[in-house]
mmCIF file as gemmi writes it, N, C-alpha and C atoms, coordinates in Angstrom:
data_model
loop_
_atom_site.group_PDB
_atom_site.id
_atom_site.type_symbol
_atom_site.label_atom_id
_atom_site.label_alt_id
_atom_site.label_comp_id
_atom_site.label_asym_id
_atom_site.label_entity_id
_atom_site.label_seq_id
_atom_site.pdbx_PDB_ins_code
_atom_site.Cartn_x
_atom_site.Cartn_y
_atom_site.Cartn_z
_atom_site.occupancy
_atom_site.B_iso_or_equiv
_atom_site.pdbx_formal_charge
_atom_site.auth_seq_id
_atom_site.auth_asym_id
_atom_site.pdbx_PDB_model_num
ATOM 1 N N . UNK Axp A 1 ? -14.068 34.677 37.173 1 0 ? 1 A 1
ATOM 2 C CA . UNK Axp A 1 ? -13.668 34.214 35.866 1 0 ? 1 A 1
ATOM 3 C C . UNK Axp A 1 ? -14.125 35.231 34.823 1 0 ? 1 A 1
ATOM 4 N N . UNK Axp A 2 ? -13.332 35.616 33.79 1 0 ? 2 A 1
ATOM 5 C CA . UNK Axp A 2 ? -13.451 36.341 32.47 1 0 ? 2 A 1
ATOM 6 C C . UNK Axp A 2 ? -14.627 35.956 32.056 1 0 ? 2 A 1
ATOM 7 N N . UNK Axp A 3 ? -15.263 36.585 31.444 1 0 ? 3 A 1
ATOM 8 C CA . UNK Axp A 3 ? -16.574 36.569 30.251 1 0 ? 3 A 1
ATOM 9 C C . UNK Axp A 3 ? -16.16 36.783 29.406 1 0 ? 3 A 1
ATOM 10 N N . UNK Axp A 4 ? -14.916 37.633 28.572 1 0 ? 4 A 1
ATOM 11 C CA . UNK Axp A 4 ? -14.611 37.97 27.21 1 0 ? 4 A 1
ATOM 12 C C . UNK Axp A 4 ? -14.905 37.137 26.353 1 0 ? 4 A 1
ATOM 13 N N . UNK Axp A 5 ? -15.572 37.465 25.455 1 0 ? 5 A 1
ATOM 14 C CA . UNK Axp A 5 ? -15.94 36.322 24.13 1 0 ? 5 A 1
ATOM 15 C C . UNK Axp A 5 ? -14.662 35.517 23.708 1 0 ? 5 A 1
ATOM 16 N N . UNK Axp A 6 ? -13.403 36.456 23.5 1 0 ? 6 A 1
ATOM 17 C CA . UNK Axp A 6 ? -12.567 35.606 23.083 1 0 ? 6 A 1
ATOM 18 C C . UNK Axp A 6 ? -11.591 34.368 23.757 1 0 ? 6 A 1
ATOM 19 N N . UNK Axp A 7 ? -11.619 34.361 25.262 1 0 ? 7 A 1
ATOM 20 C CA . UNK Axp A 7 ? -11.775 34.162 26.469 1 0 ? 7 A 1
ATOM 21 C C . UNK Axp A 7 ? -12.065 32.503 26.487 1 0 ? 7 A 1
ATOM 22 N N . UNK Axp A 8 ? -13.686 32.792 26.135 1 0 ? 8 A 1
ATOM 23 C CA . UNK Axp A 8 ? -14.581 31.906 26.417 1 0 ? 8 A 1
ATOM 24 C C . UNK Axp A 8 ? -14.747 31.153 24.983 1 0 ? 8 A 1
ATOM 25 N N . UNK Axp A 9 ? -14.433 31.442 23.811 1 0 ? 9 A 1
ATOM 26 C CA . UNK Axp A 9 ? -14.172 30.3 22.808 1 0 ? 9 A 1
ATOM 27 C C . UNK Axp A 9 ? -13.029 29.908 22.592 1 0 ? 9 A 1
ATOM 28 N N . UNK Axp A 10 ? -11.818 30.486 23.546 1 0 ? 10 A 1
ATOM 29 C CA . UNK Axp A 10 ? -10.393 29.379 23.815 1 0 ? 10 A 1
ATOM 30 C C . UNK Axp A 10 ? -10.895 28.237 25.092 1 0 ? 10 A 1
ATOM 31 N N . UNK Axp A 11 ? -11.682 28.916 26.11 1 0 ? 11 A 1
ATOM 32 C CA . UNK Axp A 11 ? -11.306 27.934 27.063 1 0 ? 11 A 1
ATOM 33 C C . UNK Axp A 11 ? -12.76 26.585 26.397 1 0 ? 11 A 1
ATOM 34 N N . UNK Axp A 12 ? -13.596 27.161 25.384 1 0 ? 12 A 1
ATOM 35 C CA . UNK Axp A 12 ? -14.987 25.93 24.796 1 0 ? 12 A 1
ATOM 36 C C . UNK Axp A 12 ? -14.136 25.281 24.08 1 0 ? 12 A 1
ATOM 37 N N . UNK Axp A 13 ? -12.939 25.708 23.147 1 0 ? 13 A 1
ATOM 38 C CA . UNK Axp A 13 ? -11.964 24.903 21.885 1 0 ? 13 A 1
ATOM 39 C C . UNK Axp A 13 ? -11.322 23.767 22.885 1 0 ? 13 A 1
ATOM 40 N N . UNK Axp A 14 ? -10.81 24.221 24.049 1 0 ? 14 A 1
ATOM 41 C CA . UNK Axp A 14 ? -9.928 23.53 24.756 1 0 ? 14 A 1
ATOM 42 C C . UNK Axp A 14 ? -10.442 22.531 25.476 1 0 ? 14 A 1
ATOM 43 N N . UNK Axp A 15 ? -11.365 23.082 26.048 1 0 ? 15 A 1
ATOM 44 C CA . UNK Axp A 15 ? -12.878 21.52 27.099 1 0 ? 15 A 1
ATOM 45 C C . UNK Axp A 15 ? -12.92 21.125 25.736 1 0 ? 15 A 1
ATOM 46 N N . UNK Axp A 16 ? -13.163 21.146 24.423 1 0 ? 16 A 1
ATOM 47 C CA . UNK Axp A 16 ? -13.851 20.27 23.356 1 0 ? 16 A 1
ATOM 48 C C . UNK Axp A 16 ? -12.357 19.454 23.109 1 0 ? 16 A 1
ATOM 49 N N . UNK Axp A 17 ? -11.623 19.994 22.962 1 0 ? 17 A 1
ATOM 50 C CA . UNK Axp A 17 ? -10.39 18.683 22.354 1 0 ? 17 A 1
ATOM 51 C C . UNK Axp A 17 ? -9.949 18.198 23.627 1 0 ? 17 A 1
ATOM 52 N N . UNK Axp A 18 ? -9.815 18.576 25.033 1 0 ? 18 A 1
ATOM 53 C CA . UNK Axp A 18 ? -9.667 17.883 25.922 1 0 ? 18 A 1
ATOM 54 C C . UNK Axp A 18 ? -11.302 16.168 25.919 1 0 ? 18 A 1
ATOM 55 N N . UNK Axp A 19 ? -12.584 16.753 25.943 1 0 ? 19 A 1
ATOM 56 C CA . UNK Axp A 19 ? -13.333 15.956 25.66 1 0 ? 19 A 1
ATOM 57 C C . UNK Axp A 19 ? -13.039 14.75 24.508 1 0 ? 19 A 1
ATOM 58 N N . UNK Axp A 20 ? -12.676 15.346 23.965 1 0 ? 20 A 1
ATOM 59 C CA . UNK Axp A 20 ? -12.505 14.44 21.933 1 0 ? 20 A 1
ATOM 60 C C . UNK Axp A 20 ? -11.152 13.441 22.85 1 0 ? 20 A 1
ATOM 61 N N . UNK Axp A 21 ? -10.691 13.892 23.779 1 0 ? 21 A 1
ATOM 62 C CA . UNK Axp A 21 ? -9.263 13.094 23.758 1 0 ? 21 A 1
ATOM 63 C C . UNK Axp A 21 ? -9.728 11.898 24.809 1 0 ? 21 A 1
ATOM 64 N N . UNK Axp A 22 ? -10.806 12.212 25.894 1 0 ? 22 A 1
ATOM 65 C CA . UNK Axp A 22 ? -11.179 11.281 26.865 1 0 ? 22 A 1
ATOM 66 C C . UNK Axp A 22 ? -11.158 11.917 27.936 1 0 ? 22 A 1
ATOM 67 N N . UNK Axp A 23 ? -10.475 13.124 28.142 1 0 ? 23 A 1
ATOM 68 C CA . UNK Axp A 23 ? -9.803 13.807 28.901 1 0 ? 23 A 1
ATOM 69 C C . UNK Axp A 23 ? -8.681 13.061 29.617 1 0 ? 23 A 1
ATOM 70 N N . UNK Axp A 24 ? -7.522 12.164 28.78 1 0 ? 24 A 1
ATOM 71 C CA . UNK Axp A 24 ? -6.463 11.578 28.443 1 0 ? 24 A 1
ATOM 72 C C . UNK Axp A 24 ? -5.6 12.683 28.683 1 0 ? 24 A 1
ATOM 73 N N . UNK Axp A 25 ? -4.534 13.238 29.892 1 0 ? 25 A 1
ATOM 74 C CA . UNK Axp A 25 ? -3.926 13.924 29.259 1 0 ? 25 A 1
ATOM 75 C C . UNK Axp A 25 ? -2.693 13.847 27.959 1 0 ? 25 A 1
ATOM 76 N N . UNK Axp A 26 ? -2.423 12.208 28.25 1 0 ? 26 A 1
ATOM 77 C CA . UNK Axp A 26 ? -0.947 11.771 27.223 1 0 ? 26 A 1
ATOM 78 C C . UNK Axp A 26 ? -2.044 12.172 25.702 1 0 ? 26 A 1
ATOM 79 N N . UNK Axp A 27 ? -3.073 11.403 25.44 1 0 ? 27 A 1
ATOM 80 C CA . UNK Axp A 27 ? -3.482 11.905 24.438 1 0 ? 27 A 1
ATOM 81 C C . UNK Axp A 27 ? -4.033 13.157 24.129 1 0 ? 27 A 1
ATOM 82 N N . UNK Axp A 28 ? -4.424 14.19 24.927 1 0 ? 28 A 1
ATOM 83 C CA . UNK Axp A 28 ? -4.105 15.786 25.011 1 0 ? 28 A 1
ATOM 84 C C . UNK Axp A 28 ? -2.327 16.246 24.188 1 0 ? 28 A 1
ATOM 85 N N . UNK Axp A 29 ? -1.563 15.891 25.222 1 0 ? 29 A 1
ATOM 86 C CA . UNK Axp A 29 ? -0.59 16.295 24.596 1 0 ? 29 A 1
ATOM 87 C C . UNK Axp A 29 ? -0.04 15.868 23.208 1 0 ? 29 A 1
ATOM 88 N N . UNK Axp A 30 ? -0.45 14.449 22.844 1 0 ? 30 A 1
ATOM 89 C CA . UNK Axp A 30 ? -0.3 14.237 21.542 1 0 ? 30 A 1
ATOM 90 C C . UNK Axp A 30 ? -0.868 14.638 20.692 1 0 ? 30 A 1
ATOM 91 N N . UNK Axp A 31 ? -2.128 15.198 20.698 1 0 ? 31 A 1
ATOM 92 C CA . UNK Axp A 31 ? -3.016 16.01 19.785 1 0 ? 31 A 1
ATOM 93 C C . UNK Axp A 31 ? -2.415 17.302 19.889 1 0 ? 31 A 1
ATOM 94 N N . UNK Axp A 32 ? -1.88 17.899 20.781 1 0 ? 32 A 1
ATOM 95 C CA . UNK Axp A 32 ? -0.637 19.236 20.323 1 0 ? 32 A 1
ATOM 96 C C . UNK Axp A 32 ? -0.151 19.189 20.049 1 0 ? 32 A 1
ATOM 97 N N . UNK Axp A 33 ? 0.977 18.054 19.975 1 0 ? 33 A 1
ATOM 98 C CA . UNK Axp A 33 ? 2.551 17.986 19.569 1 0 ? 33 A 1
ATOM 99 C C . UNK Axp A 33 ? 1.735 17.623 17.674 1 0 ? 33 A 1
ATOM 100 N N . UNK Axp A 34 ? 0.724 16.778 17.446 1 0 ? 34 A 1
ATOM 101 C CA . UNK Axp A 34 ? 0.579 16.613 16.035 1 0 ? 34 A 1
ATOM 102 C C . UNK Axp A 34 ? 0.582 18.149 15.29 1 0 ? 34 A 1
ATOM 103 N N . UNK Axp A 35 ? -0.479 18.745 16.308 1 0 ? 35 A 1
ATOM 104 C CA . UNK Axp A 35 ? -0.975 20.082 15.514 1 0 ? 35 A 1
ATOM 105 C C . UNK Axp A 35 ? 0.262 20.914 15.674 1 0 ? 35 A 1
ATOM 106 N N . UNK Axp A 36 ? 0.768 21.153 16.173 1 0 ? 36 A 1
ATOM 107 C CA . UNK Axp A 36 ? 2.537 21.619 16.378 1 0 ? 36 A 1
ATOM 108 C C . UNK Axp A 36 ? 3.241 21.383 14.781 1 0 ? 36 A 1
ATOM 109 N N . UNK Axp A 37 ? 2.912 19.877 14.553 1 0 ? 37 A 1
ATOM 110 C CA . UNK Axp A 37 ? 3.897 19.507 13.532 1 0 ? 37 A 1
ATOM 111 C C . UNK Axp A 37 ? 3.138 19.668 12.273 1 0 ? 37 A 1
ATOM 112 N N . UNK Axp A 38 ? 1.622 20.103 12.625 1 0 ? 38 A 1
ATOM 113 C CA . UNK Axp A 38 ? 0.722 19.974 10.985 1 0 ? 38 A 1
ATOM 114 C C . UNK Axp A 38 ? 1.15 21.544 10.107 1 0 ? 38 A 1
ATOM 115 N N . UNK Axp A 39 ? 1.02 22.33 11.535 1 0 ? 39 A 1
ATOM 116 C CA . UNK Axp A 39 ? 1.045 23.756 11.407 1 0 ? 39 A 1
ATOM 117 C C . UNK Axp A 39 ? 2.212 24.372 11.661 1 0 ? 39 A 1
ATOM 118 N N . UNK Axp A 40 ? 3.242 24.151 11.552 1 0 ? 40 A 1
ATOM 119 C CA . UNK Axp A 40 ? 5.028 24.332 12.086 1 0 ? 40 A 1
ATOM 120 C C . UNK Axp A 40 ? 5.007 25.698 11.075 1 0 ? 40 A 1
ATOM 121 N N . UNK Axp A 41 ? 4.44 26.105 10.652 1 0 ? 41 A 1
ATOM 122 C CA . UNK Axp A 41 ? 4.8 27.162 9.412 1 0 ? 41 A 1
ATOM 123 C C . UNK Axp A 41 ? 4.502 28.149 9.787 1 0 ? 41 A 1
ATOM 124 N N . UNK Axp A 42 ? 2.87 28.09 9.953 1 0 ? 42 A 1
ATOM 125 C CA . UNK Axp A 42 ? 2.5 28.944 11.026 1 0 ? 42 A 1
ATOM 126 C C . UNK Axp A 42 ? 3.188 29.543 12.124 1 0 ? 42 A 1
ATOM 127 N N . UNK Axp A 43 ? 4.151 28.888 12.655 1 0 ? 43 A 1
ATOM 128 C CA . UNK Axp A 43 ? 4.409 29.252 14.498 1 0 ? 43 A 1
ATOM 129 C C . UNK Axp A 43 ? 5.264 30.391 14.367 1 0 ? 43 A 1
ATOM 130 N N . UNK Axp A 44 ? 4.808 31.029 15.393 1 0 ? 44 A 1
ATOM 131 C CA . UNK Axp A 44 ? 6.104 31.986 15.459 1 0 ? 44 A 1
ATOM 132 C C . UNK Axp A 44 ? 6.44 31.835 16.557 1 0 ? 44 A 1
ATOM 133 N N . UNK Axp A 45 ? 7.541 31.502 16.289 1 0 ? 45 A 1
ATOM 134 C CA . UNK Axp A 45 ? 8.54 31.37 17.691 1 0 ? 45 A 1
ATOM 135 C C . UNK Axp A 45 ? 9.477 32.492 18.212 1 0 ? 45 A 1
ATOM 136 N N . UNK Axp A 46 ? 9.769 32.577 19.552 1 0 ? 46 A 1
ATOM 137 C CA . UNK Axp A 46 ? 10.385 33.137 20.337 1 0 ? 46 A 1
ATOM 138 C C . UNK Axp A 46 ? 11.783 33.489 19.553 1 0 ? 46 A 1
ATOM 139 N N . UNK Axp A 47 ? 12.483 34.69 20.537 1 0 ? 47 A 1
ATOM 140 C CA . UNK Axp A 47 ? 13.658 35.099 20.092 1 0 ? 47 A 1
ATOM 141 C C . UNK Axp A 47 ? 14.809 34.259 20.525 1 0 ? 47 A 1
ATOM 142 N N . UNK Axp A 48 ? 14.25 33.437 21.51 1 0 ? 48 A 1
ATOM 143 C CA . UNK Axp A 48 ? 15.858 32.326 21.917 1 0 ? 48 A 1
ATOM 144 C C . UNK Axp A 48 ? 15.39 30.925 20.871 1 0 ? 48 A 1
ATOM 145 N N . UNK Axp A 49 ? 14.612 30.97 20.225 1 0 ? 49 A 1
ATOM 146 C CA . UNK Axp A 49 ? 13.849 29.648 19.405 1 0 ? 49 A 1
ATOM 147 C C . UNK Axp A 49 ? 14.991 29.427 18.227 1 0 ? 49 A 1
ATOM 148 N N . UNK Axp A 50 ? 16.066 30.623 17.893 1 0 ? 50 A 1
ATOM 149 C CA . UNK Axp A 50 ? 16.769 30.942 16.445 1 0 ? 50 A 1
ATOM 150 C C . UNK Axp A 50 ? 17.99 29.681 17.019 1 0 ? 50 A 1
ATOM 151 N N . UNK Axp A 51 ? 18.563 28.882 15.512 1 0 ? 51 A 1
ATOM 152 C CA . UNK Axp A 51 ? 19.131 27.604 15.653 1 0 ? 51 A 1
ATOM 153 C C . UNK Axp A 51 ? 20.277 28.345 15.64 1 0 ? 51 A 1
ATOM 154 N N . UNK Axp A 52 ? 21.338 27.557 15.661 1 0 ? 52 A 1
ATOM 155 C CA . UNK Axp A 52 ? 22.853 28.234 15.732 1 0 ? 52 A 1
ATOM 156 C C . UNK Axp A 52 ? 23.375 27.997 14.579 1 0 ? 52 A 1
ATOM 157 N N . UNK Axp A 53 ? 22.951 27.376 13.705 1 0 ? 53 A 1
ATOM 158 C CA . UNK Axp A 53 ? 23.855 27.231 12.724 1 0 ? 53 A 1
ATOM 159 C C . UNK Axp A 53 ? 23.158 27.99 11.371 1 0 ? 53 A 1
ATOM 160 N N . UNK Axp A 54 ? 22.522 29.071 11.87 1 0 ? 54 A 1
ATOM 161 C CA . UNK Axp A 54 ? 22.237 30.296 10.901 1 0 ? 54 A 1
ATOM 162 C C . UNK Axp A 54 ? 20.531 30.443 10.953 1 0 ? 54 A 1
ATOM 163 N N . UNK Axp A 55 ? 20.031 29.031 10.436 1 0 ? 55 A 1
ATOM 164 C CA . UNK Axp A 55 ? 18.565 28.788 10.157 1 0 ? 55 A 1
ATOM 165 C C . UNK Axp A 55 ? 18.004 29.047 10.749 1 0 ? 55 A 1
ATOM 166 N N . UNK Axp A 56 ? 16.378 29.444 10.625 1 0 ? 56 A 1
ATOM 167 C CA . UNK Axp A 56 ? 15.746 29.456 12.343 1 0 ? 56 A 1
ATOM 168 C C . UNK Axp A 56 ? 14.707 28.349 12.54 1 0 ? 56 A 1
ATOM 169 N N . UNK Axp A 57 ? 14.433 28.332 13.769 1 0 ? 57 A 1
ATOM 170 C CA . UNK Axp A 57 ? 14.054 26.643 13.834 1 0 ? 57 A 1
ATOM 171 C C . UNK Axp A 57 ? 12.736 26.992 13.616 1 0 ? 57 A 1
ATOM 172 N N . UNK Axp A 58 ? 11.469 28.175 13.126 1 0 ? 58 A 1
ATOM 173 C CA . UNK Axp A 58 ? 10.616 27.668 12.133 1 0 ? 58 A 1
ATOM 174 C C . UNK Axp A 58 ? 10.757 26.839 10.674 1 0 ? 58 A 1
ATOM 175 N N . UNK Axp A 59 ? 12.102 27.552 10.487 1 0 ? 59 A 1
ATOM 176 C CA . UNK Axp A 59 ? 12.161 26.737 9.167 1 0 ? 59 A 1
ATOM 177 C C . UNK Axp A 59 ? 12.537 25.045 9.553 1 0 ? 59 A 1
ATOM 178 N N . UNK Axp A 60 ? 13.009 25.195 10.177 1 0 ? 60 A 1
ATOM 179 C CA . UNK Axp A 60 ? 13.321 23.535 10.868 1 0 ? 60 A 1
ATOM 180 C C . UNK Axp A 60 ? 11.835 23.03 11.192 1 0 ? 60 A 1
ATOM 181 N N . UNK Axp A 61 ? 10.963 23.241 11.678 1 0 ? 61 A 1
ATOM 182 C CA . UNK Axp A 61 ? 9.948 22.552 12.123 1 0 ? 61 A 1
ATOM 183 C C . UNK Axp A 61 ? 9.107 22.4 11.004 1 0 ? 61 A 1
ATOM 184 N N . UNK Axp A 62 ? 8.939 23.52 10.092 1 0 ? 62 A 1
ATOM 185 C CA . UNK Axp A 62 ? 8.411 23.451 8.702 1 0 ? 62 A 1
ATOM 186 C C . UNK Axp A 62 ? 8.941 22.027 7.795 1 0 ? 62 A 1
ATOM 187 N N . UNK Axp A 63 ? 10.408 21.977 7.991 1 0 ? 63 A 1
ATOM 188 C CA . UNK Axp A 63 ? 10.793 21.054 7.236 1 0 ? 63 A 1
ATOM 189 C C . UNK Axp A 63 ? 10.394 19.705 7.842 1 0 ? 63 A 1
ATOM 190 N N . UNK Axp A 64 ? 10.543 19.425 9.025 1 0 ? 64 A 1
ATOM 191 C CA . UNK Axp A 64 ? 10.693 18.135 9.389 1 0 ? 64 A 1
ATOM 192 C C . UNK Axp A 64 ? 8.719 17.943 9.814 1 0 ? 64 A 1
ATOM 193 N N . UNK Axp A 65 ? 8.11 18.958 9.571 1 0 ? 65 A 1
ATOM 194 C CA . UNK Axp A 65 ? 6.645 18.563 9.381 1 0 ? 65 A 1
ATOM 195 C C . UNK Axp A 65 ? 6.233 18.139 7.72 1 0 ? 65 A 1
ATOM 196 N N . UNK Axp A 66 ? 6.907 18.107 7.081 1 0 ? 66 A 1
ATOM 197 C CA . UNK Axp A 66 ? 6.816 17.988 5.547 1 0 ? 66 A 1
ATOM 198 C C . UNK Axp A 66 ? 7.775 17.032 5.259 1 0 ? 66 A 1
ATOM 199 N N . UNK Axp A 67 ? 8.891 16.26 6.237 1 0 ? 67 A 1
ATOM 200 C CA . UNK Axp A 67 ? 8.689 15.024 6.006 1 0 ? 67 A 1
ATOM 201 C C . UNK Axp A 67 ? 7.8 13.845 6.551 1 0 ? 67 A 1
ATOM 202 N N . UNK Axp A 68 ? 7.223 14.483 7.643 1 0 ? 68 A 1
ATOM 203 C CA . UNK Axp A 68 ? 5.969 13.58 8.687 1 0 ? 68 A 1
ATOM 204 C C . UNK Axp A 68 ? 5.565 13.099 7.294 1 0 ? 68 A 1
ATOM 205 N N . UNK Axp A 69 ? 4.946 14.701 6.359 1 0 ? 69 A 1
ATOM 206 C CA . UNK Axp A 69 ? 3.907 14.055 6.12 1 0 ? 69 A 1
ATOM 207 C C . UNK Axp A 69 ? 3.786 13.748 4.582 1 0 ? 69 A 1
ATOM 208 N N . UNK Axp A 70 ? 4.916 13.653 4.385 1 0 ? 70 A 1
ATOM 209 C CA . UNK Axp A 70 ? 5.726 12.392 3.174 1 0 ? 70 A 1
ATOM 210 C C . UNK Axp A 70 ? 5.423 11.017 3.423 1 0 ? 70 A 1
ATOM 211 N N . UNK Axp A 71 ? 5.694 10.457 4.791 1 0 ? 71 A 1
ATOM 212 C CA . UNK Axp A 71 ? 5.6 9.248 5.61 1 0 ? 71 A 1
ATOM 213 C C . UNK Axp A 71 ? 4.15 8.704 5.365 1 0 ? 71 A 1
């Protein structure tokens, strides 16, 4: 196994929110899909990720995370 520092404070971030969740995986994955939708602005997505009808689906995820959190 890796020692790299940076390595080893992804896989401590990941045991800690796996821990915080129960080690639940349904609630694992729902604590991504939230942070997915908190941070949609952030993401950079892939080159097949672009929507077809011009937009690209960061801007889509941006938007529909900013109506979440209208709600």
């Amino acid at each position: 196994m890796k020692t790299d520092p940076a390595i080893r404070r992804t896989r401590d971030a990941r045991r800690g929110i796996s821990a915080s969740a129960g080690d639940d995986p349904v609630k694992i994955v729902e604590y991504y899909i939230e942070m997915q939708k908190r941070f949609a602005a952030r993401l950079r997505l892939g080159p097949g990720d672009a929507r077809e009808d011009g937009g690209t689906a960061e801007h889509q995820l941006a938007a529909d995370a900013q109506k979440d959190a209208r709600r």
